[in-house]
N, C-alpha and C positions, 0 to 999 in steps of 0.2 A: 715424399715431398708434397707440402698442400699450395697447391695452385691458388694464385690471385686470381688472374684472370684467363679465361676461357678464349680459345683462337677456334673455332669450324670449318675445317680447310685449309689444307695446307698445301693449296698450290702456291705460285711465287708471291702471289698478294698476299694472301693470309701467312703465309710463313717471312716474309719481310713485316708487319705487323707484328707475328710473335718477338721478332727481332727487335724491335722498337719498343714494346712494354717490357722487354728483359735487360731494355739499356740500364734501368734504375736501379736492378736487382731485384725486380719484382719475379717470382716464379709465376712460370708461364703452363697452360696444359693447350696444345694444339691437337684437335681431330683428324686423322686422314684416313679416307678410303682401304687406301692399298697396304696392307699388313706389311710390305718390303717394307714402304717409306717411313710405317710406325718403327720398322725394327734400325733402320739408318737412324733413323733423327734421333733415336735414343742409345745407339750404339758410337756413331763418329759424327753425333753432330752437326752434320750436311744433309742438304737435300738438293742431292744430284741430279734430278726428275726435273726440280720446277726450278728451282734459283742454283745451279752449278755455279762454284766461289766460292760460295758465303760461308764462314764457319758460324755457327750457329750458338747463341749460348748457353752453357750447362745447364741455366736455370728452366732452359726449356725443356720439355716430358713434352713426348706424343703416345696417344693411343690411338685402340679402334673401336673402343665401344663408348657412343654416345652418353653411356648412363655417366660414364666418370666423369662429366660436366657439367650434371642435372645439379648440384647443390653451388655451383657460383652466382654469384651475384650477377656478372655482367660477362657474355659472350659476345665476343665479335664474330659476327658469321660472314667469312667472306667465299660460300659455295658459291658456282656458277650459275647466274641468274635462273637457269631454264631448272636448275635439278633442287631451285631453294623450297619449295614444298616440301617432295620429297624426302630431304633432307631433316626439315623442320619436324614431319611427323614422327621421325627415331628418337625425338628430345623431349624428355618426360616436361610436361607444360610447371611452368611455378614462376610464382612472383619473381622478377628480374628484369635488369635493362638488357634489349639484343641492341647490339650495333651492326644495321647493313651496312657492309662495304661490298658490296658487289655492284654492278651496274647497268641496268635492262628492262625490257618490259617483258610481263609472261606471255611467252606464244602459245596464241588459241585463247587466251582470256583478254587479253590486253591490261592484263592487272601489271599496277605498279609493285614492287617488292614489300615495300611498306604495308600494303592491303594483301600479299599473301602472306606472310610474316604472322599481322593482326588475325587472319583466319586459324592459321595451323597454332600459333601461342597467345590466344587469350588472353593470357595469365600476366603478361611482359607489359613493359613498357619498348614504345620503337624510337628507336632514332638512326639518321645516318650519318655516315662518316665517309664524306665524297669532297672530291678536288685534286687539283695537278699531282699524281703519286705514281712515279715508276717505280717500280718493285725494286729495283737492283739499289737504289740511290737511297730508298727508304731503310735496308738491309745493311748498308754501306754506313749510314748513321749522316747522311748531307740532311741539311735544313730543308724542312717540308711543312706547308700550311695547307690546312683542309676545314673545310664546311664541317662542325657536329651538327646536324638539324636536328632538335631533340622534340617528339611530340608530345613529352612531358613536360617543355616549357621551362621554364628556366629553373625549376627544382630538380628535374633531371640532367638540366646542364652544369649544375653546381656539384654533382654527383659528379657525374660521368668526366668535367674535365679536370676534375681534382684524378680522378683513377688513371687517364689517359695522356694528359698533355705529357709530353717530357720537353727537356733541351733543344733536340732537334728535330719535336715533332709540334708543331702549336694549332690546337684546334680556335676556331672562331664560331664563337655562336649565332644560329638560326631558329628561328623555330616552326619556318616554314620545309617543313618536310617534302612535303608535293615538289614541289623547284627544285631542291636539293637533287631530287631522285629523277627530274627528270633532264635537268643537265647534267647528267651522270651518262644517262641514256643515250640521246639524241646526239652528243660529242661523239659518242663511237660512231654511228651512219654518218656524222660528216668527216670522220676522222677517214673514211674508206673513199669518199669524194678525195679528200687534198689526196690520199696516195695514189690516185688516178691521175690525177695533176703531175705528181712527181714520176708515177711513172713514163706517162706520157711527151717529159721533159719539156712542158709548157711554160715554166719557171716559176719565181719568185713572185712577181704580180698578182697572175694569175691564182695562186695558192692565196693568196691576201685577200685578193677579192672574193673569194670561193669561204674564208673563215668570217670575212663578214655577213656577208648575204647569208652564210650556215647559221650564224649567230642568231641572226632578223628572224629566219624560222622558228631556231628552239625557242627564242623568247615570247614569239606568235603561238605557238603551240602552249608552250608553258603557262601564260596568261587563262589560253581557255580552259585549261585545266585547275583551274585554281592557283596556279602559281604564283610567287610575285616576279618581277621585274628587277627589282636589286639583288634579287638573292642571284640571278639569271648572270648578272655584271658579276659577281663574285666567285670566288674560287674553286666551287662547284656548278658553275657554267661556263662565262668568259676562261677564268684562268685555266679549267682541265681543259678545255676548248684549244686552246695557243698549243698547248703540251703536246696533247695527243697528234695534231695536225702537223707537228713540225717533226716527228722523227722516225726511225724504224724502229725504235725501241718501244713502239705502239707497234700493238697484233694487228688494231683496224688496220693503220697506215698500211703497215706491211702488205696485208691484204689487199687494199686498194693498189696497190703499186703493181701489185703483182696481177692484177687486173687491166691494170693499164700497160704492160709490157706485154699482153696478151693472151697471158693465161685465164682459163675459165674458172669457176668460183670452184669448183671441185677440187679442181689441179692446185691451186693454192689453199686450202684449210687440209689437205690429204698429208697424212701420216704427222699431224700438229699434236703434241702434248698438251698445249695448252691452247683456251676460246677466244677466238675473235669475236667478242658480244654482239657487235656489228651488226654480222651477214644474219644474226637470230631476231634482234630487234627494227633490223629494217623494214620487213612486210608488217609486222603488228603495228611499229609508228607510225607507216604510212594509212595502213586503214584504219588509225585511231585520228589522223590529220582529217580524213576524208572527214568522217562521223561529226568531225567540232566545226568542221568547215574552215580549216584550216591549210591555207597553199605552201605546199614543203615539196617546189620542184626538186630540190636539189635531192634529197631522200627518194623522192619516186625514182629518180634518174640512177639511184645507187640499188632502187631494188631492179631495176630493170637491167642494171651490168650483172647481179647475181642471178639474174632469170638465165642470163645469155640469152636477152631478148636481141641486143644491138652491140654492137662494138664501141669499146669505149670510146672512138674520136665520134662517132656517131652521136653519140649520149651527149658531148660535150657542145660538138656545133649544134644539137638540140636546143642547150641549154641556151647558149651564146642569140639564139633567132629567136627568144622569146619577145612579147612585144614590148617597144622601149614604155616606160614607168615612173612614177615618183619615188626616191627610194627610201623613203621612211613608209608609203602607202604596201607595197607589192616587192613581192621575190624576186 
């Protein structure tokens, strides 16, 4: 079978994606680590690991060696932010679009994905593919809209969403990259705030106010990074923003929740399958906030529940005693 298009990772996100390009009958080749999960996905079709349910379509092939993906044209790489280096230097470099779908900044560098991506492949052109996407619902075949930020501009968007849109997947074009990526990011540390709300059983208000004033940050932060401001209102900021913060079928959430019922940051990501982006991009955002001179209490206040510096009700009357403000000026 000769593969269209390229999946890198076949945790639930990348393998809900293979899902979604195999809707049209396109053949699909997905990468995965674990030599089991090559021999399931090509023997019964499932991947019991990361998405349990789903049957999976024929058209999709997994391997485990990178080379078998070196001649496609356009990979979606959806590895876990921290191991995309890594990952990226197994893949023979060559002219091609990569699409990140993963979402985070590099700890210890503070580099956005896009700028490790451009180091380890040269050769590629980058875009991402970020916005409101739970894995089960995208697998499922429900209607789903997302960001393509493409840094090839709109010749690589004429590319990419003729390869990618399907029925019940529709990309919208960007071609602010920076924004794209970094409401991808900053969503997960607030998405570990609202589940501290939820766990806390502070309510509904509270969680409203907590996704606005999160918003005010990423789009303060996002600005000093080059970002724009409408890409920020859009479905790779605002809208993954609402998604994430409103359910368990977010890692962050979860996470948070389970920090706010008392558990320590240990006791909740121990014995997980799969990353809460989260609890890795909290300290780098925050000392990248510092550096641009940018005030992101609500983020400090989520690295400081992962330090177990304070108790969450602590952290939150923290937040609550800050000095009153104008609220389009300050946090």
């Amino acid at each position: 079978m000769s593969a269209a298009i390229g999946v890198i990772g076949a945790g639930a996100w990348g393998t809900a994606l293979a899902q979604a390009m195999a809707s049209n009958g396109s053949e699909v080749l997905i990468w995965a680590r674990e030599a089991e999960l090559v021999e399931e996905i090509n023997r019964t079709h499932t991947n019991s690991l990361f998405l349990p349910g789903a049957t999976l379509a024929p058209r999709i092939r997994a391997t485990g060696d990178m080379a078998d993906l070196a001649a496609l044209p356009i990979l979606l790489v959806v590895t876990p932010a921290q191991h995309l280096a890594r990952v990226l230097k197994d893949l023979p470099d060559a002219p091609r679009d990569l699409v990140l779908c993963s979402k985070g900044i590099e700890a210890g560098t503070g580099r956005l994905m896009a700028q490790v991506a451009a180091e380890a492949a040269p050769g590629a052109q980058i875009a991402v593919l970020s916005g409101p996407t739970f894995a089960h619902e995208v697998a499922a075949g429900l209607p789903t809209a997302v960001t393509l930020a493409c840094g090839g501009g709109e010749a690589q968007w004429q590319r990419l969403s003729a390869a990618l849109s399907r029925p019940m997947l529709r990309p919208y074009y960007s071609d602010d990259v920076t924004g794209a990526e970094i409401g991808g990011s900053v969503k997960n540390v607030l998405a570990i705030a609202c589940g501290v709300v939820e766990g806390l059983g502070l309510g509904q208000n509270a969680r409203a106010a907590l996704i606005a004033r999160g918003y005010a940050e990423m789009v303060r932060f996002g600005l000093a990074l080059g970002g724009r401001a409408e890409t920020l209102a859009g479905l790779c900021g605002l809208g993954d923003l609402v998604l994430t913060c409103s359910s368990t079928s977010s890692r962050n959430f979860s996470l948070g929740k389970a920090l706010g019922e008392g558990q320590s940051a240990a006791e909740a990501l121990s014995g997980k399958s799969s990353v809460a982006e989260g609890a890795h991009t909290a300290p780098v955002l925050a000392d990248l906030a510092r550096k641009h001179g940018v005030a992101m209490p609500i983020v400090d206040a989520v690295c400081r529940l992962l330090r177990g510096e304070a108790p969450a009700r602590g952290v939150v009357a923290e937040l609550l005693s800050r000095p009153l403000t104008a609220e389009v000026l300050e946090a």
